[in-house]
Biopython code that builds the backbone (N, CA, C, O; Angstrom):
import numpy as np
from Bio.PDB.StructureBuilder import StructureBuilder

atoms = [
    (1, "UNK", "N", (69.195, 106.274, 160.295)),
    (1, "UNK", "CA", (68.307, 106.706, 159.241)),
    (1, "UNK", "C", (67.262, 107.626, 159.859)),
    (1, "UNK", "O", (66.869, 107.628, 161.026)),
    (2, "UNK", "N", (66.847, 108.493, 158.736)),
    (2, "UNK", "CA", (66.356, 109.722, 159.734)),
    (2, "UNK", "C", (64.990, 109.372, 159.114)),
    (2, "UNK", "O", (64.974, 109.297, 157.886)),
    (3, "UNK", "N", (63.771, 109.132, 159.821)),
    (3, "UNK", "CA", (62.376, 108.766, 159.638)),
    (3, "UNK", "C", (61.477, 110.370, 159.481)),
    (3, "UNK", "O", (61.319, 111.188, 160.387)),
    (4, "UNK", "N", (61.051, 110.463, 158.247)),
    (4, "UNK", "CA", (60.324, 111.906, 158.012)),
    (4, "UNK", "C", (58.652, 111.752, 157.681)),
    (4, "UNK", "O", (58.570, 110.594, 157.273)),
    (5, "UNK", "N", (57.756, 112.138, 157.664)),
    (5, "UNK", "CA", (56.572, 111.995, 157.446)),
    (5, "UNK", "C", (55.885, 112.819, 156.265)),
    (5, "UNK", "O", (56.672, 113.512, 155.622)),
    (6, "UNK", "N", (54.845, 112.849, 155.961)),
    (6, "UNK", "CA", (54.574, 113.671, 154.930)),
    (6, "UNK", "C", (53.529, 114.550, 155.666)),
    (6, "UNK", "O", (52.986, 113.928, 156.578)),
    (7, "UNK", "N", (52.995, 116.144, 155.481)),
    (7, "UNK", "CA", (51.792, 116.637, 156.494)),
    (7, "UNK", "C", (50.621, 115.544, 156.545)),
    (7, "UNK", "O", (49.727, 115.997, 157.259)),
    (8, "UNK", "N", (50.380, 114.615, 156.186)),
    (8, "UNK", "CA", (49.448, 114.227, 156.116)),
    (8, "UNK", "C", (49.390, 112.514, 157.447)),
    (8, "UNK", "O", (48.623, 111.728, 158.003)),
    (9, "UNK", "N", (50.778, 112.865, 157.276)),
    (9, "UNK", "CA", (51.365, 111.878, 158.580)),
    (9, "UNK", "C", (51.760, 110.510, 157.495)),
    (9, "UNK", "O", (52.175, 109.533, 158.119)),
    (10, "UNK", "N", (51.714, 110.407, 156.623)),
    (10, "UNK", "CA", (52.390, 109.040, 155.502)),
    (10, "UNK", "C", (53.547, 108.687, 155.929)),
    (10, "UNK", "O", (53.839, 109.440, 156.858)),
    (11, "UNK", "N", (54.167, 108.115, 155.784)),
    (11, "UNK", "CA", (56.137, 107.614, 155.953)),
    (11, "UNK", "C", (56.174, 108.197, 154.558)),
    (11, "UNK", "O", (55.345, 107.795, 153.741)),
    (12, "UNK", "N", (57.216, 109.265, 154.160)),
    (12, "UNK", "CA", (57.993, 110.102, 152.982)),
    (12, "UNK", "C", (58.729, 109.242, 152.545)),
    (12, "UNK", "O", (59.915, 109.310, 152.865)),
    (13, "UNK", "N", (58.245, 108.078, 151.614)),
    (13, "UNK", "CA", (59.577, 107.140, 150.457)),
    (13, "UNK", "C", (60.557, 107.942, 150.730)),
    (13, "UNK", "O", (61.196, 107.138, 151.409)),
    (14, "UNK", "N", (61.009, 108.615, 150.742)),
    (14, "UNK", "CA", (62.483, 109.506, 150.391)),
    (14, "UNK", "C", (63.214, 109.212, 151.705)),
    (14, "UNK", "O", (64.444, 109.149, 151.685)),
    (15, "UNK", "N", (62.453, 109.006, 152.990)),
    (15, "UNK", "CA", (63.179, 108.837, 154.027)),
    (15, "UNK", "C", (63.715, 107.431, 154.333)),
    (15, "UNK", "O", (64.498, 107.051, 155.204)),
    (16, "UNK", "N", (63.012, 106.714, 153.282)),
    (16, "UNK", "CA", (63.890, 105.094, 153.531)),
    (16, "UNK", "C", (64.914, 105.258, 152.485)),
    (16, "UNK", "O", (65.460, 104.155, 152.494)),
    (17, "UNK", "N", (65.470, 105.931, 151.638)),
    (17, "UNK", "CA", (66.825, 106.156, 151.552)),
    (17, "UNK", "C", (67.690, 106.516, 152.489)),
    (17, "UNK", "O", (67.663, 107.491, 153.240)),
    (18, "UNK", "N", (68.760, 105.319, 152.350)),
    (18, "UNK", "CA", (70.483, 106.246, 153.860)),
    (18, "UNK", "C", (70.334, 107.511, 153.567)),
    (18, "UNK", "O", (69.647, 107.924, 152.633)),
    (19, "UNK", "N", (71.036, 108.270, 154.430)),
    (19, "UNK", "CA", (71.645, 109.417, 153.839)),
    (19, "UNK", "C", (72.943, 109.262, 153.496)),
    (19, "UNK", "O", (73.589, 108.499, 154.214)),
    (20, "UNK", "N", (73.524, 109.804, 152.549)),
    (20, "UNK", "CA", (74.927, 109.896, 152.210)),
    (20, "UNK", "C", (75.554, 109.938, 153.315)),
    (20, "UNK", "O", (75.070, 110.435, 154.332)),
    (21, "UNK", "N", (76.828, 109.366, 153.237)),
    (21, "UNK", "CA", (77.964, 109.501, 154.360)),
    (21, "UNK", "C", (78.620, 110.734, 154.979)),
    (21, "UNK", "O", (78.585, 111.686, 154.199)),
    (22, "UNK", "N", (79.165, 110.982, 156.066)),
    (22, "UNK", "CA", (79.255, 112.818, 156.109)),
    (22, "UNK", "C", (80.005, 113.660, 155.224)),
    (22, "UNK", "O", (80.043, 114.890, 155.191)),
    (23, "UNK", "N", (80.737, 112.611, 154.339)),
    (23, "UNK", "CA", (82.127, 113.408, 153.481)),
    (23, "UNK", "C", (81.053, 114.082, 152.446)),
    (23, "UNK", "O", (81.426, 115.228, 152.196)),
    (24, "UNK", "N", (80.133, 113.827, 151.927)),
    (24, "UNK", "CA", (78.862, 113.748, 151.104)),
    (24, "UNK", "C", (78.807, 113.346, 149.781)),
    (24, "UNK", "O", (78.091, 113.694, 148.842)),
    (25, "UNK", "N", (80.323, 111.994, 149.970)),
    (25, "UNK", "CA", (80.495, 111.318, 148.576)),
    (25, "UNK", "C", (79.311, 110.176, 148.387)),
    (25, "UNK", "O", (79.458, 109.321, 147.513)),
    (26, "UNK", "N", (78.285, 110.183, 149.120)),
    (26, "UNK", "CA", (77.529, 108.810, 148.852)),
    (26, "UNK", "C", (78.064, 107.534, 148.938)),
    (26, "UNK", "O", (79.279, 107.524, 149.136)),
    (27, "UNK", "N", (77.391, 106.198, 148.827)),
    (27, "UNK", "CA", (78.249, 105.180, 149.239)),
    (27, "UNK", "C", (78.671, 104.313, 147.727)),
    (27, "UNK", "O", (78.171, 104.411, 146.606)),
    (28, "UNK", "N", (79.899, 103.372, 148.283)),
    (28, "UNK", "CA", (80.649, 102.968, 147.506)),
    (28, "UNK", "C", (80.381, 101.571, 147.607)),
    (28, "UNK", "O", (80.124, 100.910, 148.613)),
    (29, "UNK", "N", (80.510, 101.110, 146.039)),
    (29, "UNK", "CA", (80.142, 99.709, 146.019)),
    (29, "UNK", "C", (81.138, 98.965, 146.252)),
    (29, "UNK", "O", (82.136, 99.686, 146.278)),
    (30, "UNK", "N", (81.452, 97.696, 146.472)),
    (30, "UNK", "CA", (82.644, 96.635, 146.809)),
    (30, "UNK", "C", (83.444, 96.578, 145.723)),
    (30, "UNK", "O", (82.936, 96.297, 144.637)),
    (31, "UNK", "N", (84.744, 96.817, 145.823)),
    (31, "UNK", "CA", (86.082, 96.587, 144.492)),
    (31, "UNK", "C", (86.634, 95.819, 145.014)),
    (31, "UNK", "O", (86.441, 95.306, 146.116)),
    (32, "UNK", "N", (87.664, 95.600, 143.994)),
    (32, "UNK", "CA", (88.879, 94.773, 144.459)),
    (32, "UNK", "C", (89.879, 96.008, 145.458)),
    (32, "UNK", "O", (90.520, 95.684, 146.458)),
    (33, "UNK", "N", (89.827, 97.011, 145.061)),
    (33, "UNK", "CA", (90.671, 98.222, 145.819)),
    (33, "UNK", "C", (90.513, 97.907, 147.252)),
    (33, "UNK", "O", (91.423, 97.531, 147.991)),
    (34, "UNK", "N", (88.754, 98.171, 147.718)),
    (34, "UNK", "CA", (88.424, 97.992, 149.037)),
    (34, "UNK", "C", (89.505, 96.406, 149.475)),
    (34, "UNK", "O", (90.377, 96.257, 150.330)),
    (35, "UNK", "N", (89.055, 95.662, 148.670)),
    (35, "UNK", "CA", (89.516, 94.146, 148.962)),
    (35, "UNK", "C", (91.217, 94.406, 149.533)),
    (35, "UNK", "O", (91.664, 94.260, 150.670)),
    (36, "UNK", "N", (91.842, 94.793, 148.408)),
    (36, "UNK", "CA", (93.611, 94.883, 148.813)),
    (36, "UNK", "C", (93.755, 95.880, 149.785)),
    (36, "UNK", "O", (94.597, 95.628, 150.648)),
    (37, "UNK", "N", (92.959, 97.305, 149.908)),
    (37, "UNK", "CA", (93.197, 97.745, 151.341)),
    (37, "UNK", "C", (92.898, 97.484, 152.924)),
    (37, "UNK", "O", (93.236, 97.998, 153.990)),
    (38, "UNK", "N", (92.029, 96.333, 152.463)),
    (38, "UNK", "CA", (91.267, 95.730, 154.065)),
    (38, "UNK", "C", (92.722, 94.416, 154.091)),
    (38, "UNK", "O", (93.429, 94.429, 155.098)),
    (39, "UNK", "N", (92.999, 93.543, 153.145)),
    (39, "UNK", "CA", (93.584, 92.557, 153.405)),
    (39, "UNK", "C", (94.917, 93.651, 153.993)),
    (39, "UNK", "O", (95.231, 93.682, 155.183)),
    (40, "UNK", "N", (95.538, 94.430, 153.018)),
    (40, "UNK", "CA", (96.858, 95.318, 153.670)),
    (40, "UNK", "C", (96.528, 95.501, 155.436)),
    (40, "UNK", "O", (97.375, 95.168, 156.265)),
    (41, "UNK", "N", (94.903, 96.194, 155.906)),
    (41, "UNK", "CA", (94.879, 96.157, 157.015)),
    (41, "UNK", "C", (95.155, 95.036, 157.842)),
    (41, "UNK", "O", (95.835, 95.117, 158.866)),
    (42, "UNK", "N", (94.711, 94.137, 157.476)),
    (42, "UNK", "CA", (94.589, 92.766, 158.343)),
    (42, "UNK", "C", (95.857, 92.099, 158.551)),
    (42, "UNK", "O", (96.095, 91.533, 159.617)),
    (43, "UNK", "N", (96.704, 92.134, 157.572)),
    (43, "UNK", "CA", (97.865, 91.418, 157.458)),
    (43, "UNK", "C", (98.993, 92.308, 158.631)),
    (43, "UNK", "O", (99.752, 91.749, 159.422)),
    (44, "UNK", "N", (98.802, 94.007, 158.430)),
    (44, "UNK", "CA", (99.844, 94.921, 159.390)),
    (44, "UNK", "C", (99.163, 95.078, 160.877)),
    (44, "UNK", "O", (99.522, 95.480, 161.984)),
    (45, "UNK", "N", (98.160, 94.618, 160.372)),
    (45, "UNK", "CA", (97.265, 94.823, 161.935)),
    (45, "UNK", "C", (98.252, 93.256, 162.835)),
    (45, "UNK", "O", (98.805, 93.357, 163.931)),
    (46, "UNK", "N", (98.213, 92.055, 162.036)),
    (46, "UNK", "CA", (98.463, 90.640, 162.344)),
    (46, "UNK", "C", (99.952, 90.811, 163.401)),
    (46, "UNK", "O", (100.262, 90.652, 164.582)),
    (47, "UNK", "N", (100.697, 91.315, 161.865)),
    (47, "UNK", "CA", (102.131, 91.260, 162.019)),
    (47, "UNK", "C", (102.313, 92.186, 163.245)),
    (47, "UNK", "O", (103.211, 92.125, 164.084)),
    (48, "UNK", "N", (101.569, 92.812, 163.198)),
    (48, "UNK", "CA", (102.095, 94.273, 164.560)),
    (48, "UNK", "C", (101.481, 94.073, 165.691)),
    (48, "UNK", "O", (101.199, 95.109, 166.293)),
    (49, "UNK", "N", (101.055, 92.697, 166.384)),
    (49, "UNK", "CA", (100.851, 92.210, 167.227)),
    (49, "UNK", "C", (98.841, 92.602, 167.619)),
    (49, "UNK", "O", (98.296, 92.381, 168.701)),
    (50, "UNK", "N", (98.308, 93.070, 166.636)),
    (50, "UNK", "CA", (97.111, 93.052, 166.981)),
    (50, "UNK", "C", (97.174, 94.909, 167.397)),
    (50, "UNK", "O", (96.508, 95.286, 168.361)),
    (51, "UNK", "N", (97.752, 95.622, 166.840)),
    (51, "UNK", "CA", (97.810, 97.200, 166.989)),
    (51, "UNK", "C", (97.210, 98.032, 165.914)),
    (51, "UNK", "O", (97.381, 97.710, 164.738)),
    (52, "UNK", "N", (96.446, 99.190, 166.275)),
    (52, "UNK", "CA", (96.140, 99.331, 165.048)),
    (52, "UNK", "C", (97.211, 100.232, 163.896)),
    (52, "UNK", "O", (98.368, 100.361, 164.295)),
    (53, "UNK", "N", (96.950, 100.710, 162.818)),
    (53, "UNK", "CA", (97.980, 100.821, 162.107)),
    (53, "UNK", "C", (97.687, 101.766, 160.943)),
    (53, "UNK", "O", (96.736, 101.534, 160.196)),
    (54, "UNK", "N", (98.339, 102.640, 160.800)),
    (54, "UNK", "CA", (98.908, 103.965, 160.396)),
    (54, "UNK", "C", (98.232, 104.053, 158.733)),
    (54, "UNK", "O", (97.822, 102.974, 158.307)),
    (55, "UNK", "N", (98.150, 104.811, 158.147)),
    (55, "UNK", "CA", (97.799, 105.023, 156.484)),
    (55, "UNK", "C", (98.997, 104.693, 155.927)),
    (55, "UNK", "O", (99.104, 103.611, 155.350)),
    (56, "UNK", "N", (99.991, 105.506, 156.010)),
    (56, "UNK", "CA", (100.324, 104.897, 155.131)),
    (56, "UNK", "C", (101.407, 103.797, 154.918)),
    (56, "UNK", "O", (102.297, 103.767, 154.068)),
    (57, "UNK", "N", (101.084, 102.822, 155.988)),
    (57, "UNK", "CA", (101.483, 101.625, 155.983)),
    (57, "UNK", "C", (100.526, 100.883, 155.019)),
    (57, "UNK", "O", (100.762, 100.299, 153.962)),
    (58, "UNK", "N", (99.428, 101.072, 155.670)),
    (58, "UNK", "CA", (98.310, 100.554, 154.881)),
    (58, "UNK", "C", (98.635, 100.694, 153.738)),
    (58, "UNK", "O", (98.980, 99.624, 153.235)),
    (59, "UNK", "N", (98.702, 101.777, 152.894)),
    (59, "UNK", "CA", (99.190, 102.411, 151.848)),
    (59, "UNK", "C", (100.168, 101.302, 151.181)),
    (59, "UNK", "O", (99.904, 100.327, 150.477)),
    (60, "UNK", "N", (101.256, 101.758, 151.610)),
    (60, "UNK", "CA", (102.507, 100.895, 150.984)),
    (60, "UNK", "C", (101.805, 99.296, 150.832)),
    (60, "UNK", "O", (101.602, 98.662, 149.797)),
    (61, "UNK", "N", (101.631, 99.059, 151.707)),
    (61, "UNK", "CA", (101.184, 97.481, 151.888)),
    (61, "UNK", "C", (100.427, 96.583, 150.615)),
    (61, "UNK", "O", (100.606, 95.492, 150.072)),
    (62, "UNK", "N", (99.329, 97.912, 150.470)),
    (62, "UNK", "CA", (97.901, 97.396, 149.437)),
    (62, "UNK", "C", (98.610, 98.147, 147.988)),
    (62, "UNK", "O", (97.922, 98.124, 146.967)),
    (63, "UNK", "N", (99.932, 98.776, 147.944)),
    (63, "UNK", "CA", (100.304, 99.261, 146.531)),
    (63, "UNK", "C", (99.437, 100.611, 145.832)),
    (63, "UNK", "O", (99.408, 100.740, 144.608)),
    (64, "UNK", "N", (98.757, 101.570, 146.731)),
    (64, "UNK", "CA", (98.417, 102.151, 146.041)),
    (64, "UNK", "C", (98.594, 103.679, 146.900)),
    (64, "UNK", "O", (99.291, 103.636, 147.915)),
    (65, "UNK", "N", (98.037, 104.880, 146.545)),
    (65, "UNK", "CA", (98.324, 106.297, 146.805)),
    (65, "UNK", "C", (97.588, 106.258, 148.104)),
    (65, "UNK", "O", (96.623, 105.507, 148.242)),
    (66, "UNK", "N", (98.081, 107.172, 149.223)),
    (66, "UNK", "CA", (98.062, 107.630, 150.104)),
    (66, "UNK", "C", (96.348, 108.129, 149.964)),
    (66, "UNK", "O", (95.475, 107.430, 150.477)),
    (67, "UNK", "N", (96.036, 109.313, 149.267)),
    (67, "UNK", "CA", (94.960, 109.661, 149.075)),
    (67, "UNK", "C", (93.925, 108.604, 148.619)),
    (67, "UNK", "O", (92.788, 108.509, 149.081)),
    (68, "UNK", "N", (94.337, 108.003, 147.879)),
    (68, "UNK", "CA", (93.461, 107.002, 147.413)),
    (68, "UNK", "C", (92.874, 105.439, 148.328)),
    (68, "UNK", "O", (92.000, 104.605, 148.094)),
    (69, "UNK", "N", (93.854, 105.625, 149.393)),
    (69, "UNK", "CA", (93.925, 104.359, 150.418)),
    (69, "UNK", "C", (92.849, 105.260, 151.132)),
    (69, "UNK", "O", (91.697, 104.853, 151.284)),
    (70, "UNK", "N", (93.287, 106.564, 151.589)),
    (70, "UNK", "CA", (92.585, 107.031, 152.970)),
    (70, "UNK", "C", (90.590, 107.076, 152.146)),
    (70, "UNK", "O", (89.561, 106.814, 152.770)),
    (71, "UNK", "N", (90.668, 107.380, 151.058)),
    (71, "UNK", "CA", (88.862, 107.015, 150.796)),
    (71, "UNK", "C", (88.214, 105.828, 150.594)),
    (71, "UNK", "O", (87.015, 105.550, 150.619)),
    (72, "UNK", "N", (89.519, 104.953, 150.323)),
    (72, "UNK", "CA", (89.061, 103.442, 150.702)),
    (72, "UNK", "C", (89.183, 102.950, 152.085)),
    (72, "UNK", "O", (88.472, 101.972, 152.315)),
    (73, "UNK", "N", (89.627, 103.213, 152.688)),
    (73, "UNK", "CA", (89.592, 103.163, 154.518)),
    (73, "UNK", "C", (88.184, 104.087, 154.774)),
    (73, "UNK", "O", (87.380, 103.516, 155.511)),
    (74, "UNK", "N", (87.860, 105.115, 154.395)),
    (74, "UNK", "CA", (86.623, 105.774, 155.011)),
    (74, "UNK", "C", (85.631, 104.984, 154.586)),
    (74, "UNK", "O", (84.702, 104.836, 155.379)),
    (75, "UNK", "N", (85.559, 104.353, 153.398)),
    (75, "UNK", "CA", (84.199, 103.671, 153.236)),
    (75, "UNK", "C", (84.513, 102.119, 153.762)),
    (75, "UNK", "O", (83.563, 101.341, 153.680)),
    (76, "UNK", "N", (85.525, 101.705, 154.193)),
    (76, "UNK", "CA", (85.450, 100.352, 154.713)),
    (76, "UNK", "C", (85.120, 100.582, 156.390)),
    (76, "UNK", "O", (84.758, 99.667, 157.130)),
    (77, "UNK", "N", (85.322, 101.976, 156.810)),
    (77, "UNK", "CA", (84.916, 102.441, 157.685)),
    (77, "UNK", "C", (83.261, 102.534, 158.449)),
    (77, "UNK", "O", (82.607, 101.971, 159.327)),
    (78, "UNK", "N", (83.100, 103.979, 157.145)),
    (78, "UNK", "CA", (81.639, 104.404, 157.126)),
    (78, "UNK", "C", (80.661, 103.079, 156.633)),
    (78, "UNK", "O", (79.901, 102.272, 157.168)),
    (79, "UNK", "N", (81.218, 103.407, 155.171)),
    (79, "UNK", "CA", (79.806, 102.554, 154.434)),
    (79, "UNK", "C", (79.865, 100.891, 155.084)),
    (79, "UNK", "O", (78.921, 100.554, 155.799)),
    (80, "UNK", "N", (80.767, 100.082, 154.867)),
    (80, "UNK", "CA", (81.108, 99.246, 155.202)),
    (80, "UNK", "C", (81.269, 98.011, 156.151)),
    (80, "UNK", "O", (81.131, 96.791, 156.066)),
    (81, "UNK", "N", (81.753, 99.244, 157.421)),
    (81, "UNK", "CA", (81.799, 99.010, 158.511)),
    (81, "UNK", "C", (82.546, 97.862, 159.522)),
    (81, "UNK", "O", (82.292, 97.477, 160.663)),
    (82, "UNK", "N", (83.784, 97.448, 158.349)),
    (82, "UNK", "CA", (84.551, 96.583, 158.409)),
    (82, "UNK", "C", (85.835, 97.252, 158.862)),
    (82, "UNK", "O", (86.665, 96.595, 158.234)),
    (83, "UNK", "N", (86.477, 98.099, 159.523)),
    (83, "UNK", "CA", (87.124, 98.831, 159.966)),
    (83, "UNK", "C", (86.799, 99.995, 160.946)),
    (83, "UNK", "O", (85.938, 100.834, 160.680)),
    (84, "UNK", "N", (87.391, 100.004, 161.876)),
    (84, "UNK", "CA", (87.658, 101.278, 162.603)),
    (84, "UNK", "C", (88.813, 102.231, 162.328)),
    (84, "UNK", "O", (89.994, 101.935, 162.151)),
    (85, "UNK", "N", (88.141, 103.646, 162.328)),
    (85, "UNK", "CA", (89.768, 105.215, 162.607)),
    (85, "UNK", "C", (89.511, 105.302, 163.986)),
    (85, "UNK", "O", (88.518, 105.179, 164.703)),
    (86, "UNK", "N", (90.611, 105.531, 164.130)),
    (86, "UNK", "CA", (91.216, 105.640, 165.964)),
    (86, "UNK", "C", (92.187, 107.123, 165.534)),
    (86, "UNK", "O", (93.358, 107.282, 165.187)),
    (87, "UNK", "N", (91.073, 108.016, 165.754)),
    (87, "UNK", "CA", (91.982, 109.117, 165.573)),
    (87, "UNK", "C", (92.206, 110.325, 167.046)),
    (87, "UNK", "O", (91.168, 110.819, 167.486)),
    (88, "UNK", "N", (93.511, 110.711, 167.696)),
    (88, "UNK", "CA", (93.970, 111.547, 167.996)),
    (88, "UNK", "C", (94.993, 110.454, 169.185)),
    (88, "UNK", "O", (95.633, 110.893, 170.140)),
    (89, "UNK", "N", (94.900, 109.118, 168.809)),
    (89, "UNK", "CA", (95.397, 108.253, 170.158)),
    (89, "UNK", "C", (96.910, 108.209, 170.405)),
    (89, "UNK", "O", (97.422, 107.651, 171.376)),
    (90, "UNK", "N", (97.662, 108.934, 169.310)),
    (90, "UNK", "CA", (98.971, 108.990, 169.679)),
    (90, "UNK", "C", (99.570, 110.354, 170.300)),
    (90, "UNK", "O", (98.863, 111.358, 170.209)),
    (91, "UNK", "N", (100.781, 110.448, 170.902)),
    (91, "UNK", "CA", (101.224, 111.479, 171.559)),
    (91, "UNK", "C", (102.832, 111.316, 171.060)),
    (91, "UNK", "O", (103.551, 110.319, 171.125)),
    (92, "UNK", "N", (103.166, 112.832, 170.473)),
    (92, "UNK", "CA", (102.462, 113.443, 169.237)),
    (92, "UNK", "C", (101.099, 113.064, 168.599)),
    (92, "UNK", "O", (100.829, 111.975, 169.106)),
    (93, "UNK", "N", (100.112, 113.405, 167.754)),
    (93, "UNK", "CA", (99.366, 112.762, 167.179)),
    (93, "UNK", "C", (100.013, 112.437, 165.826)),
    (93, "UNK", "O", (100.261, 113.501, 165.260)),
    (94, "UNK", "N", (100.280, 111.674, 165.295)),
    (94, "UNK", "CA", (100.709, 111.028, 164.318)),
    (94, "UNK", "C", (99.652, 110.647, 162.829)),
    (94, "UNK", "O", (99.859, 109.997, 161.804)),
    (95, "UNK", "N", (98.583, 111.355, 163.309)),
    (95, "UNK", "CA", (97.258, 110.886, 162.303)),
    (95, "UNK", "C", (96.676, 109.723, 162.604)),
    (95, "UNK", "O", (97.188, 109.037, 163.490)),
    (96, "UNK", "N", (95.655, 109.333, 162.019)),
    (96, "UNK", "CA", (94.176, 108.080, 162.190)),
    (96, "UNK", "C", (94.953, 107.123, 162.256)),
    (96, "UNK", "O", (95.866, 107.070, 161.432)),
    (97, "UNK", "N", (94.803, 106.023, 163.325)),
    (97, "UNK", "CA", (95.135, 104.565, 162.988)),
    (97, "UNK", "C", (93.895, 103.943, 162.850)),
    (97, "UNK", "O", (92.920, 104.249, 163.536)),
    (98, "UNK", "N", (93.893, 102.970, 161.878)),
    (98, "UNK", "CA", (92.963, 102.196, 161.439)),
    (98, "UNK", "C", (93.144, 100.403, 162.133)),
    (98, "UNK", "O", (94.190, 99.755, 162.132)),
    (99, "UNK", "N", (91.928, 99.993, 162.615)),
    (99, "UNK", "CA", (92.046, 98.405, 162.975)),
    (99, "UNK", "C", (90.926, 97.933, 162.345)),
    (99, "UNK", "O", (89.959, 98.693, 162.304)),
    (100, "UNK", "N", (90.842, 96.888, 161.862)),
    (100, "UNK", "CA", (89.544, 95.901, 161.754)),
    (100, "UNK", "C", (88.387, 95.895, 162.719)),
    (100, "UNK", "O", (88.591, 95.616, 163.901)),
    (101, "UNK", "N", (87.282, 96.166, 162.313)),
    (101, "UNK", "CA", (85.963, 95.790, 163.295)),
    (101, "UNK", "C", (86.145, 94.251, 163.533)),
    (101, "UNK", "O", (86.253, 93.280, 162.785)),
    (102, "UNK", "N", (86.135, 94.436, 164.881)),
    (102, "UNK", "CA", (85.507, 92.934, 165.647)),
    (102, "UNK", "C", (84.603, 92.121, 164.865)),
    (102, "UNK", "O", (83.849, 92.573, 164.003)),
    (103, "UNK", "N", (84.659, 91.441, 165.049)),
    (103, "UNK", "CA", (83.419, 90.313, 164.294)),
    (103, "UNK", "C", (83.089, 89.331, 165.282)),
    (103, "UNK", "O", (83.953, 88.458, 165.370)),
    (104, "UNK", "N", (82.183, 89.206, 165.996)),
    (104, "UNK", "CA", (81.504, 88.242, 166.881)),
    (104, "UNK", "C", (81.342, 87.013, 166.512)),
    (104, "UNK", "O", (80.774, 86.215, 167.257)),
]
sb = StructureBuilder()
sb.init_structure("model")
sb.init_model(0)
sb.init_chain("A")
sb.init_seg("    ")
for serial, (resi, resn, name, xyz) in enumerate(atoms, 1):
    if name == "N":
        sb.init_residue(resn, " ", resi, " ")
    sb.init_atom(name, np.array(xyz, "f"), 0.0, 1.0, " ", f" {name:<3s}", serial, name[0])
structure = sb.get_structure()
């Protein structure tokens, strides 16, 4: 969060708002969508020995569009923060694999 002042040296209310995420869709509230694409993660993440795992597996998995998975992966990502993209780690690159954030 980016801390701004006013000339007068005040804290600027406006700066305790986030800023939007970099895509500059703003953030997304909790669905059931997010819900079936994190469980799709967790379950191919399980089965595939703890690897992370491709869109559109994810995709197929949670039943819904390719496009529509990958902006629910960015905000379980970004906003969220219940997922990691692991992007350029294959050779070929094959596109983003996605894993679950750790949880301590």
């Amino acid at each position: 969060m980016v801390r701004r002042t006013t000339d007068d040296g005040l804290m600027d209310p406006a700066a305790l708002a986030a800023p939007p995420d970099d895509a500059g869709r703003g953030h997304s509230d909790w669905t059931d969508r997010h819900e079936r694409v994190l469980g799709a993660l967790t379950t191919a993440e399980e089965e595939g020995g703890g690897e992370a795992v491709h869109l559109e597996e994810i995709a197929r998995r949670a039943g819904l569009g390719e496009d529509e998975t990958r902006q629910l992966l960015h905000d379980l990502v970004r906003v969220h923060r219940m997922a990691t993209e692991l992007a350029g780690s294959d050779r070929p690159d094959l596109g983003p694999r996605y894993e679950t954030t750790p949880r301590f």
